[in-house]
C-alpha positions in Angstrom: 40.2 272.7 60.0 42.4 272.3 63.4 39.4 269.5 64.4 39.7 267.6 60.8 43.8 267.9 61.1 43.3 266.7 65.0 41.4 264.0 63.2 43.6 262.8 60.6 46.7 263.1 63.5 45.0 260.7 65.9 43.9 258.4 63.2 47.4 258.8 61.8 48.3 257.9 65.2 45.8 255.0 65.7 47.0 253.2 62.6 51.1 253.5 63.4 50.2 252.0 66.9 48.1 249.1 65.1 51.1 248.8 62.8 53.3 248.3 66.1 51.4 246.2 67.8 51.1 244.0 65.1 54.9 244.4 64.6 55.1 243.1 68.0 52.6 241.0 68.3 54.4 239.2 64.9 57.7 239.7 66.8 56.7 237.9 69.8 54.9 235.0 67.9 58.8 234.7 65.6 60.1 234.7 69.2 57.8 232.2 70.2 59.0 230.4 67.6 62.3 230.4 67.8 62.1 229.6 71.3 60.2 226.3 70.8 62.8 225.0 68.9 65.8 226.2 70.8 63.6 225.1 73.9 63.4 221.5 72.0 67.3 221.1 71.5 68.1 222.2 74.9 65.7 219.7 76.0 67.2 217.2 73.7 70.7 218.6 74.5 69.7 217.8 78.3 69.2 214.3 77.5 72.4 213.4 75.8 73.8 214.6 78.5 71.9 212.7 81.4 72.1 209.8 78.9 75.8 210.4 78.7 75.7 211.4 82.3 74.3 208.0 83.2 76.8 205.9 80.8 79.9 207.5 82.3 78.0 206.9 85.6 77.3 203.3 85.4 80.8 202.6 83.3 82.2 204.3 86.9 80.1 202.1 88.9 81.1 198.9 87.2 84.8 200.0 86.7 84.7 200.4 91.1 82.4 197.2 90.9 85.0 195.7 89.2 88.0 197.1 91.4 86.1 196.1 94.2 85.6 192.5 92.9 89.5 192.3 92.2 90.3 194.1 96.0 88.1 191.7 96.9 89.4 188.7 95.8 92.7 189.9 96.7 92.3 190.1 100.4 89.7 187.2 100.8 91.6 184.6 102.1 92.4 181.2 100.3 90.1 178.7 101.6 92.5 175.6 102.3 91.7 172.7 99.6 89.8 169.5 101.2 90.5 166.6 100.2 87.7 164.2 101.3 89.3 161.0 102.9 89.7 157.5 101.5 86.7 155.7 102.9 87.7 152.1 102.9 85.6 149.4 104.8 85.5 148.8 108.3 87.9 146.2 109.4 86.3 143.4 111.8 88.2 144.4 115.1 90.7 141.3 115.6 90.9 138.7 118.5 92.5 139.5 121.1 96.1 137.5 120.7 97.1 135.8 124.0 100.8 137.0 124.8 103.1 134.6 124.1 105.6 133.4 127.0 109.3 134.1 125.7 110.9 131.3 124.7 114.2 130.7 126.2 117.2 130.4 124.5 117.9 127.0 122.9 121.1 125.2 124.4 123.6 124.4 121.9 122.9 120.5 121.9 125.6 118.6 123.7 127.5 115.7 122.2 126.7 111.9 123.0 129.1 111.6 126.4 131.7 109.0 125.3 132.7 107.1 128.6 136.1 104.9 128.8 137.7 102.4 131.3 139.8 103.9 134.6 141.1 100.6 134.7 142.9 100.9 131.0 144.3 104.0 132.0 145.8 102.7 135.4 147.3 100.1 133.2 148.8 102.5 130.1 150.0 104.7 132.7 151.8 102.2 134.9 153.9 101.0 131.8 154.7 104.5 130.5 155.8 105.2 133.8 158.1 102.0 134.5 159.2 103.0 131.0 160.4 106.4 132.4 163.0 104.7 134.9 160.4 104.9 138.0 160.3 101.6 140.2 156.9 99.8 140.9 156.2 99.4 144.2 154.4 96.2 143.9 157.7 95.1 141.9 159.6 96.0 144.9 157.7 94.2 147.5 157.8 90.9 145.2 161.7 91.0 145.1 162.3 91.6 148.1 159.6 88.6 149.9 161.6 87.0 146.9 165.4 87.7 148.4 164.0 86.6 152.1 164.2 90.5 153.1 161.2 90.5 154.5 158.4 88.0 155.6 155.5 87.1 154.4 153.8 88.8 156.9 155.8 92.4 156.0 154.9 91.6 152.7 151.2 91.0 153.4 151.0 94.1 155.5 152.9 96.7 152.9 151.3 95.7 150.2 150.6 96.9 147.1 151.7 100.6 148.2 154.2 100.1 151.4 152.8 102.8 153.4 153.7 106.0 150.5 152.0 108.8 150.1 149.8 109.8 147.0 148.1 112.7 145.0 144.8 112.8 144.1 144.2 112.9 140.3 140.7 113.4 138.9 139.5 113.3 135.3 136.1 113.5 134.0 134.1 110.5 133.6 132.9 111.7 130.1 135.5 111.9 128.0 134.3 115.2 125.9 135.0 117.0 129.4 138.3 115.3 130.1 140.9 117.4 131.1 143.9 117.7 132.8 144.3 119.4 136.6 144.5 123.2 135.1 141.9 122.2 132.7 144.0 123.8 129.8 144.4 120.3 128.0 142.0 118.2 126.7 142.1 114.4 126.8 140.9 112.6 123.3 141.5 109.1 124.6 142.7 106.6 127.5 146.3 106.7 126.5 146.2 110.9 126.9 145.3 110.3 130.1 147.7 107.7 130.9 150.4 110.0 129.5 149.1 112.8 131.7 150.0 110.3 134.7 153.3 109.1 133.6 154.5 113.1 133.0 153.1 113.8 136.5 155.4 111.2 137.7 158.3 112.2 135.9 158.6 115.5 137.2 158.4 114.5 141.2 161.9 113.4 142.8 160.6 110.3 144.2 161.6 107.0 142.9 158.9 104.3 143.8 155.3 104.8 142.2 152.3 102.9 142.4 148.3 103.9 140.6 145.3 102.9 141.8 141.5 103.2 140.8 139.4 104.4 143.9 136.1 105.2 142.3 134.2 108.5 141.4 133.3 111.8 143.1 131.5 114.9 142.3 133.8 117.6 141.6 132.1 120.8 140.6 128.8 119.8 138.4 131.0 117.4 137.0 131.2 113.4 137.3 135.0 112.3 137.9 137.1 108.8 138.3 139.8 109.4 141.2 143.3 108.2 140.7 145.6 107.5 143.9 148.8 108.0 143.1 151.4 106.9 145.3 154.8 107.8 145.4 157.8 107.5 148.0 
């Protein structure tokens, strides 16, 4: 009887450790299999995240991509603008010009000369100076050969001026450039001249007069008749 009970224990026994062993042999296969899929959305889980992982990673890169461009432009320098030059055709070189010799300075063009007779203006001035109250010397000599004062022979030898003195006048030959002895008044015609004379006359203290024609001179650059005139 203690065998048979022994018995029926240890097959008792036998069949609860079966019943475990399948218990955790059915345990571990539920575990199994409840891992798998937990395994699967971890796995999945994993990937979202690399994916997401790799979005924010390459949105980073291009947002420092992008800073970079803009640092990047901001620093790079402006490149000055070019403008590519007019191309116009080649001029033929000119000929040489040959200098040109200065020109002098054009003279102002003088006037035609306008000439006149000495002799006239001994006459004029002889009359306006007898018309003054001056005595001709020539005058003189006739009245007194005339009276029998003196000879023929005086006569011949005093005459026309009776040994007086004179003064030198000269006036220019043309009469554009006639003018008196200070040059300040200009002579327009023979009688000017002759008037010139006869106002010489009237300011000397001497009485007796006579004017004569004795030719040209140079004076200066300038061409001149000479008038003697005596007085005493």
């Amino acid at each position: 009887m203690e065998t048979e009970t022994q018995t029926v224990l240890e097959a008792l026994e036998d069949i609860s450790e079966e019943k475990e062993t399948e218990t955790v042999t059915e345990q571990t296969e539920e575990t199994q299999e409840s891992t798998e899929p937990e395994e699967s959305a971890t796995a999945e889980d994993d990937k979202e995240k690399d994916n997401s992982s790799e979005g924010q990673t390459s949105s980073a890169t291009e947002k420092e991509q992008g800073s970079q461009n803009q640092s990047n432009a901001q620093y790079e320098p402006s490149k000055p603008q070019t403008t590519e030059p007019d191309t116009k055709p080649e001029s033929e070189p000119e000929a040489p010009q040959e200098p040109q010799t200065p020109q002098e300075p054009q003279q102002p063009s003088q006037p035609e000369p306008v000439s006149y007779s000495p002799q006239r203006v001994v006459q004029l001035a002889t009359e306006k100076t007898k018309a003054a109250g001056k005595i001709y010397i020539p005058d003189d000599l006739d009245r007194m050969l005339a009276e029998g004062t003196i000879t023929q022979e005086d006569y011949n030898d005093c005459y026309p001026t009776d040994g007086a003195g004179y003064l030198e006048f000269n006036v220019a030959t043309d009469l554009n450039e006639a003018r008196d002895v200070s040059s300040t008044v200009k002579f327009n015609s023979e009688d000017d001249i002759a008037a010139n004379i006869a106002g010489m006359y009237s300011s000397l203290p001497q009485q007796y007069f006579y004017i004569e024609y004795h030719g040209t001179v140079m004076y200066g650059d300038k061409e001149c008749y000479v008038f003697y005139c005596y007085r005493a």
